[in-house]
C-alpha positions in Angstrom: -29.7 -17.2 11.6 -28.7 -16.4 7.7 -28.1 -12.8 8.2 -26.0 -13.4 11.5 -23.9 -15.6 9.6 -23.6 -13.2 7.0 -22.6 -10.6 9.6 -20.2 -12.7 11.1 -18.8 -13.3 7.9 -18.8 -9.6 6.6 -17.0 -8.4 9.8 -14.0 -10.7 10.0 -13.6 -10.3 6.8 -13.6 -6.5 6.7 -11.4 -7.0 9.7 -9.0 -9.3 8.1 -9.0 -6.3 5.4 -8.4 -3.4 8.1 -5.5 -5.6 9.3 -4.3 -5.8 5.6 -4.0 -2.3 5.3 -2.9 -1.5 8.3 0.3 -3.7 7.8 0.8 -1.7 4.5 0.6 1.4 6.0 2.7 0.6 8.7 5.3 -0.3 6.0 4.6 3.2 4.6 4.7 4.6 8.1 7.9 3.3 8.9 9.5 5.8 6.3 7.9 8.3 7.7 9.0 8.2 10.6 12.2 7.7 10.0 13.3 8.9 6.4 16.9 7.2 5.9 16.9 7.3 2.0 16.8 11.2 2.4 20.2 10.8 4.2 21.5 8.1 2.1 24.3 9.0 -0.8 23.3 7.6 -4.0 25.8 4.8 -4.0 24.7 3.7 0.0 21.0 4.3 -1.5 22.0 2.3 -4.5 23.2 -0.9 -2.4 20.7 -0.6 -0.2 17.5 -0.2 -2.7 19.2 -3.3 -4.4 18.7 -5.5 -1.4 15.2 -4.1 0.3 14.1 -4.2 -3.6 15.3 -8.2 -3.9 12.9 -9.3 -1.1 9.7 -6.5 -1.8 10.1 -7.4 -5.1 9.1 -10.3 -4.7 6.3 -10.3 -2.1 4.4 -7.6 -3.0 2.9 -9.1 -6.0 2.0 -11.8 -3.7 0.8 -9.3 -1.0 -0.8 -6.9 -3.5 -2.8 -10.0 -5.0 -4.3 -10.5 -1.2 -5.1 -7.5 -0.7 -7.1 -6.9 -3.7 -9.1 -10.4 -3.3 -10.1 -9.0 0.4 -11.2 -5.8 -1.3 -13.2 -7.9 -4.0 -14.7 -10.1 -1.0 -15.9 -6.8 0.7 -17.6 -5.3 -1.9 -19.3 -8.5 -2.4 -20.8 -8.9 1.1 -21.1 -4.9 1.4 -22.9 -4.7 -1.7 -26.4 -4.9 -0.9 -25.4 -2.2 2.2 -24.2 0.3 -1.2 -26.1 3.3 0.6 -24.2 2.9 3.9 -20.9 4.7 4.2 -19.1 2.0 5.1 -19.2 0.5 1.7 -18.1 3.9 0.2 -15.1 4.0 2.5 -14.4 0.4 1.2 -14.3 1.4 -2.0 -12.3 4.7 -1.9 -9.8 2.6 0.1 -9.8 0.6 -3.2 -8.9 3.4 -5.0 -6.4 4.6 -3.9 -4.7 1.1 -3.2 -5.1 0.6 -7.5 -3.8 4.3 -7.7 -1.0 3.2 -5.9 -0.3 -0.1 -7.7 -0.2 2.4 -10.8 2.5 4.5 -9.5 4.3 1.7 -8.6 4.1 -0.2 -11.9 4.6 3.0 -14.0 7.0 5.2 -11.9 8.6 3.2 -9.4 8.9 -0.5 -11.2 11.6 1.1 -14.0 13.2 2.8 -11.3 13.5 -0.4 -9.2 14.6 -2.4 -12.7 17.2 0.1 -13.4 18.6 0.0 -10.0 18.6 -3.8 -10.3 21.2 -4.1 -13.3 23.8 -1.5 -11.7 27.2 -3.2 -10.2 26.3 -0.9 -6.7 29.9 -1.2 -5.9 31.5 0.2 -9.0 29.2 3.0 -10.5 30.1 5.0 -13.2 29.4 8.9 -13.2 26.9 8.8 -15.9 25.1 5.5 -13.5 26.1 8.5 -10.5 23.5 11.4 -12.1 21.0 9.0 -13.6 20.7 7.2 -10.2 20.3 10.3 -8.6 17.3 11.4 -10.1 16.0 8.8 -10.0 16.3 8.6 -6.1 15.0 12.3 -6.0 11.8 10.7 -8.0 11.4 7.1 -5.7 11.7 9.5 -2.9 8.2 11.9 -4.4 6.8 7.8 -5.6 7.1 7.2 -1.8 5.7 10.3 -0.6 2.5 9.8 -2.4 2.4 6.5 -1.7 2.9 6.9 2.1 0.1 9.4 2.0 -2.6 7.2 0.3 -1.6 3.9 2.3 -2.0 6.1 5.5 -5.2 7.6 4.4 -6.9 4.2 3.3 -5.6 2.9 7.0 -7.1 6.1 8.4 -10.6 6.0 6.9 -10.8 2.0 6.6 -10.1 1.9 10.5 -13.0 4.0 11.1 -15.7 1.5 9.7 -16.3 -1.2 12.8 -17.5 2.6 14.3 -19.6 2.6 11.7 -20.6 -0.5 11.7 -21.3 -0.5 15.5 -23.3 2.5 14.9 -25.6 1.0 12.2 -26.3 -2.0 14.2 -27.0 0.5 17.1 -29.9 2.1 14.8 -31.2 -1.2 12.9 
């Protein structure tokens, strides 16, 4: 009865975490599939950033602090199962979510702060150049980051399999 409980328990979890990453990556997928900043002029880049930045900025923190307290909770349940591959895919995906949050906090976060204190609608030419590097360099943030959301979506989607499978052999 314990251990069915216990696999209950480890499944919607894991499956709470799957969903987790999945909405992340979706974000991520989203500019993929349709890469408008690349189009964008610095000062319609600028005003935009400004307000998709106003209301990430504050979630994410939220979002971020989720998602790592379903990673923690995995590991926990998963951790007497440390030999099985599912475990090791849990805690790559971990990985590369905390290399992202370490772009994001040392390359994207200045970028995002800079952005922030610019009057969008009356930019000077020295604002003009520094913004646009800085869009050149949130666009290569976001690349990488849109890589390593998609793979941890990837690779974390393929555990239930794996899961199933086990079961299937136990």
């Amino acid at each position: 009865m314990k251990t069915n409980i216990l696999s209950t328990v480890r499944q919607v979890t894991l499956y709470l975490l799957i969903v987790m990453t999945g909405l992340y990556a979706g974000i991520h997928f989203a500019g993929v599939m349709a890469p408008v900043v690349s189009k964008m002029t610095v000062a319609e880049y600028t005003s935009y950033w400004q307000i998709l930045d106003g209301f990430m900025g504050q979630r994410m923190p939220i979002f971020g602090q989720i998602f790592l307290g379903l990673y923690a909770l995995n590991i926990l349940l998963f951790i007497k199962e440390w030999k099985t591959t599912t475990f090791w895919i849990i805690l790559v995906c971990l990985a590369l979510l905390l290399s992202d949050m370490v772009l994001t906090v040392i390359q994207q976060i200045p970028i995002n702060q800079y952005i922030q204190s610019v009057n969008s609608k009356n930019l000077t030419s020295d604002q003009l150049t520094t913004l646009e590097e800085m869009k050149s360099q949130a666009e290569k943030n976001f690349l990488t980051r849109d890589m390593l959301s998609i793979a941890s979506f990837v690779l974390l989607s393929m555990t239930p399999f794996l899961q199933w499978r086990q079961s299937k052999k136990d």
